[in-house]
C-alpha positions in Angstrom: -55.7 -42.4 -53.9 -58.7 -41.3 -51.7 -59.4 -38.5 -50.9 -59.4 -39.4 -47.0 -55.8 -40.9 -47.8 -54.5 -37.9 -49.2 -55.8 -36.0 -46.6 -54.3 -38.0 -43.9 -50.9 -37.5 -45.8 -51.7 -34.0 -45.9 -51.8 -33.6 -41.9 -48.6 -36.2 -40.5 -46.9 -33.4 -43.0 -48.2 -30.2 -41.0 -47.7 -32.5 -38.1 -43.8 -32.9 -38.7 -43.5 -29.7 -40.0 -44.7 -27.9 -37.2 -42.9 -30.5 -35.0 -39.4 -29.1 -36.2 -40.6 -25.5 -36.0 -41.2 -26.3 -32.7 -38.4 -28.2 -32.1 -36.5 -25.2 -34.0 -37.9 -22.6 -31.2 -36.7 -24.5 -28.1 -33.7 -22.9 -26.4 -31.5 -24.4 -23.8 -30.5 -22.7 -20.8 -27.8 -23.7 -18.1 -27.9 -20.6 -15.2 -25.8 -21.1 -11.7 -27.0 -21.1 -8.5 -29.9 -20.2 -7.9 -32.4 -21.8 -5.4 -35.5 -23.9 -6.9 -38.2 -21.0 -5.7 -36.1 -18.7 -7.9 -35.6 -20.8 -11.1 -39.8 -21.7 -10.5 -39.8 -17.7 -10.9 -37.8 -17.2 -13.7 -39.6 -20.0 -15.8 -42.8 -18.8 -14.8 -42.1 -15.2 -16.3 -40.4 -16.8 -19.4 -43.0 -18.6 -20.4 -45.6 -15.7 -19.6 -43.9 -13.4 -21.2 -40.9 -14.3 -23.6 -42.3 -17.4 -24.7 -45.5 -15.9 -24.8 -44.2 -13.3 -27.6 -41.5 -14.6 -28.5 -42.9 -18.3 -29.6 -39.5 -19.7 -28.1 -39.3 -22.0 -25.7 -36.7 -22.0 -22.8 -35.9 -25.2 -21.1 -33.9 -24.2 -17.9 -31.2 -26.6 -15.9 -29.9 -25.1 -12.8 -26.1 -26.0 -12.1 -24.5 -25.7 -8.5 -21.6 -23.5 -7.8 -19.9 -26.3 -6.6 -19.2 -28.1 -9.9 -20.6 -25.7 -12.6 -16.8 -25.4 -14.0 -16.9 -28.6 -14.8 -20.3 -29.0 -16.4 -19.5 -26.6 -18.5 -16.4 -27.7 -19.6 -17.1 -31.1 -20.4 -20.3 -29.7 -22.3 -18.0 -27.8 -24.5 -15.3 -30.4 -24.9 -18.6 -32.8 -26.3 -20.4 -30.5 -27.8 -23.3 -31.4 -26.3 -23.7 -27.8 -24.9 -26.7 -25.6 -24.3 -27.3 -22.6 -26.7 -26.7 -20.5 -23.5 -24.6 -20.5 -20.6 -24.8 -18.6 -17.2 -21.9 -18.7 -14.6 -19.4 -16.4 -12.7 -18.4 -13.9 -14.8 -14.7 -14.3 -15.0 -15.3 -17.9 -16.3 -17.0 -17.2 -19.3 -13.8 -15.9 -20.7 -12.0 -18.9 -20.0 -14.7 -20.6 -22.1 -14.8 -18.1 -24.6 -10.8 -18.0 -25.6 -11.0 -21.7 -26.3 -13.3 -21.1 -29.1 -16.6 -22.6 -27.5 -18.5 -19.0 -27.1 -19.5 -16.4 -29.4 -18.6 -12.5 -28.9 -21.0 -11.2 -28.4 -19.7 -8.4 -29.7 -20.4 -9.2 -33.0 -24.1 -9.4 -32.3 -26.8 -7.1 -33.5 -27.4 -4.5 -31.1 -25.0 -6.0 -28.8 -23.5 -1.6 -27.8 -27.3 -1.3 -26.6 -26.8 -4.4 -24.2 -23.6 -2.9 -23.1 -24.8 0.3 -22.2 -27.3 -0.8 -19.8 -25.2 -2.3 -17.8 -22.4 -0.9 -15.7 -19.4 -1.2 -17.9 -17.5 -1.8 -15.0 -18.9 -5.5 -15.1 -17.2 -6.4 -18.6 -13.3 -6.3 -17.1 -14.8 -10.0 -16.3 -16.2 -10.5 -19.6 -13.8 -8.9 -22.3 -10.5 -9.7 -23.7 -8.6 -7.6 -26.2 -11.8 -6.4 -27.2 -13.7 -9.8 -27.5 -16.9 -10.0 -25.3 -17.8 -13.3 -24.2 -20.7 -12.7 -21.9 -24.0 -9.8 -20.7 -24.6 -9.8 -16.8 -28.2 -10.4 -15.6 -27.7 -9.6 -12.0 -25.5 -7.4 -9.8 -24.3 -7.5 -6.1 -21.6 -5.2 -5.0 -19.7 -4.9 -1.5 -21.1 -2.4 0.9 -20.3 -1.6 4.5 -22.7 -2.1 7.2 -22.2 -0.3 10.9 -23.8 -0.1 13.6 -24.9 3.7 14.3 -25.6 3.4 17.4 -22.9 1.8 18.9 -20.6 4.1 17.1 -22.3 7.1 18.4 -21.6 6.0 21.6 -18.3 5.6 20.9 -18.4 9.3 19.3 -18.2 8.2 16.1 -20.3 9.3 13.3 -18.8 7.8 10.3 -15.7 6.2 9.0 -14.8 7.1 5.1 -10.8 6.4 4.9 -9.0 3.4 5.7 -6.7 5.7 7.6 -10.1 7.0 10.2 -11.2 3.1 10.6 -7.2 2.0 11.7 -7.6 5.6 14.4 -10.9 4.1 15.2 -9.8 0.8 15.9 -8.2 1.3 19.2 -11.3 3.0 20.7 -13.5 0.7 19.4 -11.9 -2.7 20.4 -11.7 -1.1 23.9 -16.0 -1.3 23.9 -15.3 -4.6 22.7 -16.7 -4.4 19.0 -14.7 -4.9 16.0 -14.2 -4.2 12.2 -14.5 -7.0 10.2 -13.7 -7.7 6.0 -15.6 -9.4 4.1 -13.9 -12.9 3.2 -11.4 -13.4 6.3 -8.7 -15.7 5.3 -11.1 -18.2 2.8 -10.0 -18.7 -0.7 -12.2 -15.6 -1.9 -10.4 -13.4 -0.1 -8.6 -12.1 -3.4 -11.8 -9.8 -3.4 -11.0 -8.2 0.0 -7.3 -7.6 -1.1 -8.6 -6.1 -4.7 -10.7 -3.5 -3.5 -7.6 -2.6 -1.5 -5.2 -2.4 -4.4 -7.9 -1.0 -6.9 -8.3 2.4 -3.9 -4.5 2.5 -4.4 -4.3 3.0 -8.0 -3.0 -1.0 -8.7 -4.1 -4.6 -10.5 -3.8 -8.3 -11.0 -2.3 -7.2 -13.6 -0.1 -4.5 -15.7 -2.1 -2.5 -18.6 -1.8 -5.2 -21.9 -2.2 -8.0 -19.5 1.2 -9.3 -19.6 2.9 -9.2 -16.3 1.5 -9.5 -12.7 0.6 -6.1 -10.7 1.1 -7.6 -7.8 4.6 -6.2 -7.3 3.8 -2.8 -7.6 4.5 -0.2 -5.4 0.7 0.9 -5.5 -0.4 -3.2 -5.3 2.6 -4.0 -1.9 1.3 -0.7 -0.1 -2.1 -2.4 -0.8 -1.5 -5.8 0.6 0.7 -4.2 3.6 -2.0 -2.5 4.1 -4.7 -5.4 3.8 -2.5 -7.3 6.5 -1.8 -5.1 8.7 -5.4 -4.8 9.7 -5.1 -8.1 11.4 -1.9 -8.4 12.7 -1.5 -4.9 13.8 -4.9 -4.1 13.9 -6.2 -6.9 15.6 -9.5 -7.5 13.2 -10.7 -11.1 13.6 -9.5 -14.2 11.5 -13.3 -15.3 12.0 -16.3 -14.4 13.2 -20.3 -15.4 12.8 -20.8 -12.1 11.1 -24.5 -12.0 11.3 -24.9 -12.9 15.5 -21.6 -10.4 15.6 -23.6 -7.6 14.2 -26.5 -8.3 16.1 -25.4 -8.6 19.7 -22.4 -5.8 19.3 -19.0 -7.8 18.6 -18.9 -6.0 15.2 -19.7 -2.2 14.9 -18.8 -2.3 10.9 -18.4 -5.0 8.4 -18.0 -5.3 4.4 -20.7 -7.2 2.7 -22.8 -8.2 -0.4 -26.3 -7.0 -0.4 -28.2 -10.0 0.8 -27.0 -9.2 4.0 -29.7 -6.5 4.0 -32.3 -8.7 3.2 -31.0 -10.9 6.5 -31.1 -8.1 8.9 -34.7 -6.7 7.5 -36.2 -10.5 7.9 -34.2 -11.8 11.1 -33.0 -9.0 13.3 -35.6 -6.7 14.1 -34.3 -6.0 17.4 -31.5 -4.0 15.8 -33.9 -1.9 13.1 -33.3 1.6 13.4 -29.8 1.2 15.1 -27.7 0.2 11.5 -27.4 1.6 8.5 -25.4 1.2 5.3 -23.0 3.1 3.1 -19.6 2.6 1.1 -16.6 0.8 2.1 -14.0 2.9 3.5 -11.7 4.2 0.9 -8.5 6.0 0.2 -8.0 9.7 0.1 -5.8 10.1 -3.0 -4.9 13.8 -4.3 -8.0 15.3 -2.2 -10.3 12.7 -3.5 -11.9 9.2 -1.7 -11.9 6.6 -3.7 -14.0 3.7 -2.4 -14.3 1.6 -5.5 -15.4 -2.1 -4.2 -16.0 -5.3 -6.1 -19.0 -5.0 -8.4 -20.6 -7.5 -10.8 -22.8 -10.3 -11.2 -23.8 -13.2 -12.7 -23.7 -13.3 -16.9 -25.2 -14.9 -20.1 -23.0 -16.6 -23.0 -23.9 -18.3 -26.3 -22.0 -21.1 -27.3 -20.4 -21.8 -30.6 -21.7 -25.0 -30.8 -25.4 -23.6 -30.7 -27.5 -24.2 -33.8 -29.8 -21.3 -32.6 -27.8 -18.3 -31.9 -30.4 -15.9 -33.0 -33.1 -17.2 -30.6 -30.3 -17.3 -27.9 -29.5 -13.6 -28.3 -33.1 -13.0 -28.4 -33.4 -14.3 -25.1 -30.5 -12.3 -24.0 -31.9 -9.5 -25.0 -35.3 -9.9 -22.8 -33.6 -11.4 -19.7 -31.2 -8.5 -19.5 -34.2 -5.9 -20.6 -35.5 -3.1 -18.0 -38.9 -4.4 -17.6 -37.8 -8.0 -17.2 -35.4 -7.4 -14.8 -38.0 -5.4 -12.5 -40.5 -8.5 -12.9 -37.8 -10.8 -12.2 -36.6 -8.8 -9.0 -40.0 -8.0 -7.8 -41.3 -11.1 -7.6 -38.1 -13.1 -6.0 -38.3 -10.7 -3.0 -41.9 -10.6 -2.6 -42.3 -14.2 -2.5 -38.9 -15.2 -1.3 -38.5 -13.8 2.3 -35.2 -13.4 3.3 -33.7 -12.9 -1.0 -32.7 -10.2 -2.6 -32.2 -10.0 -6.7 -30.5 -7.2 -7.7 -30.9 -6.0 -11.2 -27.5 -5.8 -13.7 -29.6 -3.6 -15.9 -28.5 0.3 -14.4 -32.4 1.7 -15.0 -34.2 -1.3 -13.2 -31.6 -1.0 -10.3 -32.6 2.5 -9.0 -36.6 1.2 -9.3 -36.2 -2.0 -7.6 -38.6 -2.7 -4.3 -36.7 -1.7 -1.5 -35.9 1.1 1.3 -34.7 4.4 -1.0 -32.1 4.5 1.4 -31.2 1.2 0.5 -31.3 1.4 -3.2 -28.9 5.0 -3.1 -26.6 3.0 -1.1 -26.4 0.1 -3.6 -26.4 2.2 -6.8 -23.7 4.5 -5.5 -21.5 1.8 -4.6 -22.0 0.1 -8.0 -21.5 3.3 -9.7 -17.9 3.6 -8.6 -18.0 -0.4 -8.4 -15.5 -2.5 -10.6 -14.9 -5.9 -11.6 -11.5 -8.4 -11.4 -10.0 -7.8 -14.8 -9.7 -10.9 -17.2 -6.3 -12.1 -17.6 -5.1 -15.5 -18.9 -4.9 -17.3 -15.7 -7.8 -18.9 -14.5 -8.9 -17.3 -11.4 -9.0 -20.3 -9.4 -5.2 -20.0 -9.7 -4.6 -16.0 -9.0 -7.0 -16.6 -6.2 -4.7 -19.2 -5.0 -1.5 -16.8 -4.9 -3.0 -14.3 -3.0 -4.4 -16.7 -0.5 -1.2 -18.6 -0.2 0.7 -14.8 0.1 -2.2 -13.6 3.0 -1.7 -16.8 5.0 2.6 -16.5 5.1 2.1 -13.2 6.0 -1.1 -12.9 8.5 -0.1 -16.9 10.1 3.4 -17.0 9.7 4.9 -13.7 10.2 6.1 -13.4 6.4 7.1 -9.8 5.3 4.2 -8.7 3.4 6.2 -7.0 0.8 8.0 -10.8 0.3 5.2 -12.8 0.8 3.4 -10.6 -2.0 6.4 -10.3 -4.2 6.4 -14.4 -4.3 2.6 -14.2 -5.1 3.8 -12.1 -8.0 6.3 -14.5 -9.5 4.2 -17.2 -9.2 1.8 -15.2 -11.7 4.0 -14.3 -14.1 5.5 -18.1 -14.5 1.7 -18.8 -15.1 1.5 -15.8 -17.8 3.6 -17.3 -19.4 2.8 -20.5 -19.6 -1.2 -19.3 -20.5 0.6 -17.1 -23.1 1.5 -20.0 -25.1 -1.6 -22.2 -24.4 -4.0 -20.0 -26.1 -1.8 -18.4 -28.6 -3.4 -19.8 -31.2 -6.8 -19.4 -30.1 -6.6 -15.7 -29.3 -5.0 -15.2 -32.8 -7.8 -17.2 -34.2 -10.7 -15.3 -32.3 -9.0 -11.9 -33.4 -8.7 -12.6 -37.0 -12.0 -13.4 -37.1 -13.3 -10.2 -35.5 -11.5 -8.4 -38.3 
């Protein structure tokens, strides 16, 4: 053989072999909606710097949140998944019990990941100990009011549910309003839980096996929650934003990216609003204003052939430096967005109004998240829906239209107790 063929041999075997390394160093990525300026964003840093050190390479597909549930199922069901998965939080679990995600858990340095979040955030992530998921970013329900308008009013701030309900009456007499967050929409599960969480209660009992929604703590709650509009006479719906601005509402729960809309698109208001925390309950001498708290999150699937580089990239996505770049540059070149750090440290540096960032971090400091439980949440969501409209529409007793909501879970319980019997038993023998 020549020497000229055996060198030619020689290189198409580097070539292939450092075709499969690379091959070997590519990762998959599925992450939920976010907008196409964002995901340029986050592949720009990636390659710059992850890849960049790293050597692996990330190949990013953005799902919707309209049908991510189902891409993600019928990836797992084919096994044609991606090495890592990002979605709601509470799905991942859902995932995650039927044996297509790892816990994470049983990762190296996995406590480290945990810690610099808000733990908060895992309710949506864990079961009986099994983690199926690391949040990347964070939003959290604040209330916005209009300072002005209240002063007026003689009003200086409204803690306790009990002051906004005495406040009510005065205020819908200078005709502006209270408003929730979710109205009467399908999401409105959230408004009810920060309710019921103020009060002591849950979706469900302590090992997960019964409802809470028939709880003394979890009725007062939802009596509570309703009353505000039938007695109370808060609106059913409202264009929240053009309400704000013009008057119609003096205080309103919302996420965080409302801030970013009033900064960009209301500058006839600055100076007259400001944020703090959601009104709360005074229990034993003490306000609790716990809200909803958590984000989106990161899972590896079982099916992934590269779970090391996965976890790798886990690690930098959900790292304090990363998270800064990431949030930094999505609201400089963004107008109008806000990305809000999961990682605790890069939250209280991100690059906004101090007043702003104390008002988000202390809300997501006493922040939690809709605990895990069998049923899917498109299901509990359902319930308490289904129990708001009976009572709020149709003049159903709260306590009845809540109690019904609660047997309806606990068939369901059931039912989800048996379905993943096996696989629960399965996951926890294997983290023995």
């Amino acid at each position: 053989m020549t020497f000229s063929k055996r060198l030619s041999i020689i290189l198409a075997v580097l070539l292939c072999v450092g075709g499969f390394a690379s091959a070997a160093d590519n990762i998959t990525v599925w992450l939920t909606g976010h907008n196409n300026e964002e995901m340029a964003i986050i592949k720009d840093i990636t390659q710059s710097s992850f890849t960049a050190k790293t050597g692996i390479e990330v190949q990013y597909t953005n799902l919707s949140w309209a049908d991510f549930e189902n891409r993600f199922l019928m990836a797992a069901a084919s096994g044609d998944a991606p090495d890592v998965g990002g979605a709601g939080a509470l799905f991942l679990p859902e995932l995650g019990l039927r044996g297509a995600l790892v816990d994470l858990s049983t990762m190296p340095g996995f406590q480290d990941l945990y810690n610099r979040s808000y733990s908060s955030f895992f309710r949506s992530l864990q079961y009986k100990g099994l983690t199926f998921g690391i949040p990347y970013n964070s939003t959290i329900t604040v209330a916005f009011q209009r300072d002005d308008i209240l002063k007026d009013i003689g009003i200086k701030s409204i803690t306790t549910w009990d002051e906004l309900r005495q406040a009510l009456p005065k205020m819908q007499a200078r005709n502006t309003n209270f408003a929730l967050q979710w109205f009467l929409t399908d999401t409105l599960y959230a408004d009810v839980n920060n309710l019921m969480w103020q009060r002591g209660a849950d979706d469900y009992n302590a090992d997960l096996t019964k409802s809470g929604y028939d709880t003394p703590e979890a009725i007062k709650a939802f009596t509570d929650y309703v009353e505000l509009y039938t007695k109370y006479k808060i609106p059913k719906e409202v264009p929240k934003f053009q309400a704000f601005m013009n008057g119609e509402l003096a205080i309103l729960l919302e996420y965080p990216n409302f801030y970013q809309n009033l900064m960009t698109a209301a500058p006839q208001i600055a100076g007259k609003w400001s944020m703090t925390q959601a009104p709360g309950y005074n229990i034993g001498g003490k306000i609790n204003r716990t809200t909803t708290g958590g984000g989106s999150s990161l899972g590896i699937f079982e099916s992934s052939k590269k779970k090391n580089q996965a976890w790798e990239f886990i690690k930098w996505i959900t790292d304090e430096k990363t998270q800064l770049d990431i949030s930094t540059r999505i609201m400089e070149q963004i107008k109008g967005t806000l990305f809000l750090p999961a990682n605790s440290i890069a939250l209280k540096k991100v690059n906004l109004d101090k007043e702003a960032v104390t008002a988000f971090s202390n809300a997501l400091d006493v922040s939690t998240s809709s605990v895990y439980g069998l049923v899917a949440p498109r299901h509990r969501r359902r319930y308490l829906q289904m129990a708001a409209q009976k009572a709020i529409l149709q003049g159903t007793n709260p306590d009845k239209a809540i109690r019904e909501a609660a047997d309806e879970h606990n068939s369901e319980i059931k039912k989800k107790q048996v379905e993943y019997d096996r696989y629960i038993k399965k996951l926890l023998n294997q983290k023995k």
